[in-house]
TINU-44501 format. One record per residue (C-alpha): x, y, z. Coordinates in steps of 0.02 Angstrom, whole numbers, padded with zeros to 5 digits, always signed. Each point is the difference from the previous one (the first is absolute). Example, Ala and Ser with C-alpha at 12.3 -4.5 7.8 and 13.67 -1.06 7.14 Angstrom:
+00615-00225+00390+00069+00172-00033
END
This chain:
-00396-01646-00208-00075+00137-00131-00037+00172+00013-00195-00073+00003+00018-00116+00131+00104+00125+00121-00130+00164-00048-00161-00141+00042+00095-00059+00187+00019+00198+00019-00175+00021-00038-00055-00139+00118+00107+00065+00127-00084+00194-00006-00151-00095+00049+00057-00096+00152+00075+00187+00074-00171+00069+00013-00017-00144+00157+00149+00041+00076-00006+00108+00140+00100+00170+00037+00093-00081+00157+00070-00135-00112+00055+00101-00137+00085+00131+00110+00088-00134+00120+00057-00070-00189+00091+00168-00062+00077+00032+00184+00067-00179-00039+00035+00027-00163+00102+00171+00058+00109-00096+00125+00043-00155-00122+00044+00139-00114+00141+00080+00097+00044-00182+00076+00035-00050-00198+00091+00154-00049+00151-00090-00047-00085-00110-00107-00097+00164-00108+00152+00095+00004+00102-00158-00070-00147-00019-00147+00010+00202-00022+00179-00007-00019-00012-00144-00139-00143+00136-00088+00139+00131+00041+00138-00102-00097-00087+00033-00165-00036+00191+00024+00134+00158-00061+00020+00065+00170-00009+00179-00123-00174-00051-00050-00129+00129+00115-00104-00194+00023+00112-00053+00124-00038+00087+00157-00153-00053-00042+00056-00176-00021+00092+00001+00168-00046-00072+00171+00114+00019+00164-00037-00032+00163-00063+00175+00027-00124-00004-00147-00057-00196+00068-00032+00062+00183-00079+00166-00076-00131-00129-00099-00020-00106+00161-00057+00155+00081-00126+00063-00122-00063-00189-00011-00023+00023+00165-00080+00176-00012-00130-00074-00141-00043-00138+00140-00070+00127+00140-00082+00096-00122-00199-00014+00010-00076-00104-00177-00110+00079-00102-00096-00157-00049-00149+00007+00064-00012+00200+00047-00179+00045-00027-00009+00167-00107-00160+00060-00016-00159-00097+00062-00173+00076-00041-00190-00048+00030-00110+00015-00146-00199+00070+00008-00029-00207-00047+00089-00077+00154+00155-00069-00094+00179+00046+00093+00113+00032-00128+00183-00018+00073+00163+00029-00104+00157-00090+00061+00155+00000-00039+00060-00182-00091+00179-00070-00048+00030+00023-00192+00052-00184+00009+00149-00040-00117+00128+00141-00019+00120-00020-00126+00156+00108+00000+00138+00019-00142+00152+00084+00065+00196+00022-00046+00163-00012+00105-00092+00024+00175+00001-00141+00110-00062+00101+00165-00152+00009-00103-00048-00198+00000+00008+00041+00197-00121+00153-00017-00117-00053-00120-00031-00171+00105-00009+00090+00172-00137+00143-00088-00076-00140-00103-00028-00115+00138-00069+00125+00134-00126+00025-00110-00040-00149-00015+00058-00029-00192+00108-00124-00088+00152+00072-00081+00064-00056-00147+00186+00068-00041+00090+00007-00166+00174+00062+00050+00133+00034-00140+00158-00122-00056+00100+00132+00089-00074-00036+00187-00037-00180-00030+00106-00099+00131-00044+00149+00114-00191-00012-00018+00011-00225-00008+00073+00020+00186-00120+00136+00062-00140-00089-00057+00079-00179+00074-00013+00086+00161-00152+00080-00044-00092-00155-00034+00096-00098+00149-00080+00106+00122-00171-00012-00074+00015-00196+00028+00052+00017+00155-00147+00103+00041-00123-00147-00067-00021+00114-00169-00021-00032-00158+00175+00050-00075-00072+00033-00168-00086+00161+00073+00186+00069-00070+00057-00055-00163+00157+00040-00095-00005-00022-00187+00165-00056-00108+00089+00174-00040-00003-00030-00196-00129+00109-00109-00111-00133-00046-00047+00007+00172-00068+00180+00016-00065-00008-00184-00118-00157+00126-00035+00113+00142-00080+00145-00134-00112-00137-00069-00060-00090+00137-00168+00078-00009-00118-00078+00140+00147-00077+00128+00075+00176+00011-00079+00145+00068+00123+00166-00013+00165+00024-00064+00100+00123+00063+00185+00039-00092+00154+00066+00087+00156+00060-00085+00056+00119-00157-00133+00073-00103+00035-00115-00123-00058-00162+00092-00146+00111+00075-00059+00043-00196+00034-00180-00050-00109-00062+00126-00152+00125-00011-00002-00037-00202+00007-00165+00014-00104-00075+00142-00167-00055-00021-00005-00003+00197-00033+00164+00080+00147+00111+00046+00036+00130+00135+00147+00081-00080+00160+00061+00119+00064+00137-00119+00162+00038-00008+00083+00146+00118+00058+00165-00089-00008+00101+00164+00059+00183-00016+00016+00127+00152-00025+00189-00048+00082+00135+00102-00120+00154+00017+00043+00176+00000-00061+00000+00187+00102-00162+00025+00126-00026+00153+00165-00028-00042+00046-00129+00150-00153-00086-00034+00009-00008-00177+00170-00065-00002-00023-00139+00136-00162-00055-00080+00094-00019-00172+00129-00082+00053-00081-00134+00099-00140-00012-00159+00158-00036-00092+00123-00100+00066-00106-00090+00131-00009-00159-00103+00017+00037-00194-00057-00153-00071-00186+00023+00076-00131+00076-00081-00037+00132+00117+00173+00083-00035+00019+00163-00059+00019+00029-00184+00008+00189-00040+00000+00172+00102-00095+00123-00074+00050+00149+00081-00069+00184-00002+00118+00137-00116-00007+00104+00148+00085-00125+00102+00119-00054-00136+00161+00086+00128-00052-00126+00134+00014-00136-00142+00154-00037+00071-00030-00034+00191-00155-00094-00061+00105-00124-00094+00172+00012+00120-00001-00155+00086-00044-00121-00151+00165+00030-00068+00058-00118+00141-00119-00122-00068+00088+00032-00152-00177+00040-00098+00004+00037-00163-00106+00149-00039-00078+00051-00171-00027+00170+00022-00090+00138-00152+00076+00138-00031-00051+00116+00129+00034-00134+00141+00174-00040-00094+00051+00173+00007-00024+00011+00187+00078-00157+00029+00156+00021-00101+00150+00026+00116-00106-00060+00166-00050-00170-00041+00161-00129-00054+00023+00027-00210+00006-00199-00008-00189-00005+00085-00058+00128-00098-00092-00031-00169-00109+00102-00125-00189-00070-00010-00060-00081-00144-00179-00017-00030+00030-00175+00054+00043+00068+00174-00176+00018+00017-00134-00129+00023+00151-00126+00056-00004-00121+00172+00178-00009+00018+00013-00106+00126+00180+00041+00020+00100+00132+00092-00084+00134-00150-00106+00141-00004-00086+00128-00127+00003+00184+00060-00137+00126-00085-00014+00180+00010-00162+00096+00018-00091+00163+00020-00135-00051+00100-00115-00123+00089-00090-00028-00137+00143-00050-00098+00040-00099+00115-00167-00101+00001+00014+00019-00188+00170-00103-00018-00062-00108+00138-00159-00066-00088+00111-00011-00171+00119-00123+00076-00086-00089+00153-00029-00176+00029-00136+00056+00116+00088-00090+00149+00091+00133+00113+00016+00183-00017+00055+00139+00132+00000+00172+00035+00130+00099+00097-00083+00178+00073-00065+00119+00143-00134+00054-00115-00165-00088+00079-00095+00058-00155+00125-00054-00124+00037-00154+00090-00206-00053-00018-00007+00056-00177+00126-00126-00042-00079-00152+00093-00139+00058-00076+00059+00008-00188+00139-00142-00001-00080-00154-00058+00091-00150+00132-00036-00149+00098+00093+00111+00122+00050+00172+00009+00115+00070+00155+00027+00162+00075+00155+00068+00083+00040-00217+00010+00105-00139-00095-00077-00090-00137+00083-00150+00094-00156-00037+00112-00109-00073-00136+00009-00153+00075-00131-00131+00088+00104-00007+00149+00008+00196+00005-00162+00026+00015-00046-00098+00112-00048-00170-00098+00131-00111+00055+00047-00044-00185-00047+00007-00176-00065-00101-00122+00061+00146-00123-00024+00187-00048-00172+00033-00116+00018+00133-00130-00176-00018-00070-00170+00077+00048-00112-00163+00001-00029-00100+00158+00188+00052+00098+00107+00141+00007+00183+00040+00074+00069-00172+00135-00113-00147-00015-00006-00084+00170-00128-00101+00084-00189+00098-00045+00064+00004-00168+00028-00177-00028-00204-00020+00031-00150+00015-00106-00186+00011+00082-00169-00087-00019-00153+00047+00052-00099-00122+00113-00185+00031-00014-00112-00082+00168-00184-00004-00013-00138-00108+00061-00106-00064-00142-00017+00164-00081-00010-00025-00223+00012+00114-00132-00188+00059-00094
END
């Protein structure tokens, strides 16, 4: 079957979901959660054949990998998505005019979501469970990397949807090739929003090359700056947990910029991540302080390559400066616009920087690690929006909706 055919089923499909009920489509992901941990063998065996062909060395692995835990962890935010309330239908404003017309405006599916992503399988599970809460087809283009992974996901996926007495196209999984994606981008008129997950590079490709709208998921360069007012026990736990948490996700810490004042607690900041074995690229101020503290091997002077870098690997940039404003300075030089933190007592300080950092999300005195759908309360994510236009920061349910206005009158016409 083409690319056409499978994009005009999805298409048909979005349009049968806006007469099926909330009861059926939750009792469908609570069944779709239970087949999922019931067929864990069979994912883990399809991950493990993905696996196979991946360096173990390379950072995309983790990302690559499913286990048991991981499965029953996606069960359970399945699961979470399912007793969440649906936006589709949630009246936001309603209004009278002078005339006698009711003008409501209600919240609407987008329809078709497309979404192009790398060597993350847990996402075919998200992006359906978000996707289909709201009431929207999902189209998914996973990479050559996750393909086994993503054919049996979606083989349960669309077994359950049968057994429900759905259509099964409401989920479609295109062929992992290029030609493929370079499909999805032009399929003007069967596709409503594309949204891109993975390196920079495959979120640039996509935005300058679709003719279908795009809600971009940038890339995470998250940085943490320690304040002069900053608390050493807190500082330290939140940048080790930033950092080492899970290294391969973009929500990972990338550089400390730390206050010259605090450069002698440089090395209790950074302590424990020499059991993580982190390399740290450190300017010349930091390297100073860390010379003889932090293990020779692990230590490295930073290049100006340091900077503006998403590792995604047991690495991280230190920079030195003089003040919070530095601080915001280097910040808006290298960020991604993702994640950003600040470490300090100072209430003032601590507002200035929300203020002035420019971020989907910025954190005070807290881990860079709870950018997540799940973390805040969403039950999952469809992604992480860097951009300014329509959503901003985890993408969950409301933000997989548009709105139309429905206009009631009785006979009133225009002069």
């Amino acid at each position: 079957m083409g690319i056409a055919e499978l994009l005009t089923k999805a298409r048909e499909a979005s349009r049968s979901l806006n007469m099926v009920d909330n009861e059926t489509i939750d009792r469908t992901l609570l069944l779709l959660a239970d087949r999922t941990e019931q067929r864990a063998d069979e994912i883990i065996v399809a991950n493990r054949e993905d696996l196979s062909r991946m360096d173990p060395a390379d950072p995309m692995y983790d990302r690559l990998m499913l286990d048991r835990e991981r499965i029953r962890a996606i069960a359970s935010d399945i699961r979470n998505v399912a007793s969440l309330p649906s936006p589709v239908g949630e009246l936001l404003s309603e209004k009278t005019l002078p005339n006698g017309l009711v003008i409501e405006k209600v919240r609407v599916p987008f329809g078709v979501v497309g979404v192009i992503y790398e060597a993350r399988p847990n996402v075919s599970f998200d992006v359906f469970s978000l996707c289909f809460k709201s009431s929207n087809a999902a189209v998914l283009k996973g990479g050559s990397d996750a393909a086994a992974s993503n054919a049996k996901i979606v083989e349960i996926i669309r077994g359950v949807l049968t057994e429900c007495g759905l259509d099964d196209n409401i989920v479609t999984l295109l062929p992992a090739d290029r030609s493929s994606a370079a499909a999805l981008m032009d399929a003007v008129g069967l596709v409503d929003v594309i949204i891109p997950r993975g390196s920079s590079s495959l979120i640039s490709f996509v935005r300058d090359n679709s003719k279908v709208p795009v809600i971009e998921t940038g890339a995470g360069i998250c940085h943490t700056y320690f304040d002069i007012d900053g608390d050493l026990d807190k500082g330290a736990e939140i940048i080790f947990n930033a950092k080492t948490r899970r290294v391969s996700v973009c929500n990972a810490l990338d550089c400390l910029v730390v206050h010259s004042g605090r450069l002698a607690d440089l090395p209790a900041l950074c302590g424990r991540l020499a059991g993580k074995e982190v390399t740290i690229y450190a300017d010349p101020r930091a390297y100073d302080a860390l010379s003889g503290h932090y293990p020779a091997v692990l230590l490295e002077p930073a290049g100006e390559e340091s900077f503006g870098t998403e590792f995604m690997d047991y690495k991280m940039a230190v920079k030195t400066v003089d003040c919070a404003a530095g601080a915001v300075a280097h910040v808006t030089r290298y960020t991604s616009m993702h994640s950003e933190a600040i470490v300090t007592e100072n209430l003032l300080t601590a507002r200035q920087y929300a203020k002035m950092v420019d971020a989907a999300c910025v954190y005070i005195n807290a881990s860079t690690a709870f950018t997540d759908g799940a973390q805040f309360g969403m039950g999952a994510e469809i992604g992480i929006s860097t951009q300014k236009l329509h959503a901003r920061g985890p993408m969950a349910l409301a933000e997989l909706t548009s709105y139309k206005y429905i206009v009631t009158g009785n006979g009133q016409t225009r002069s």
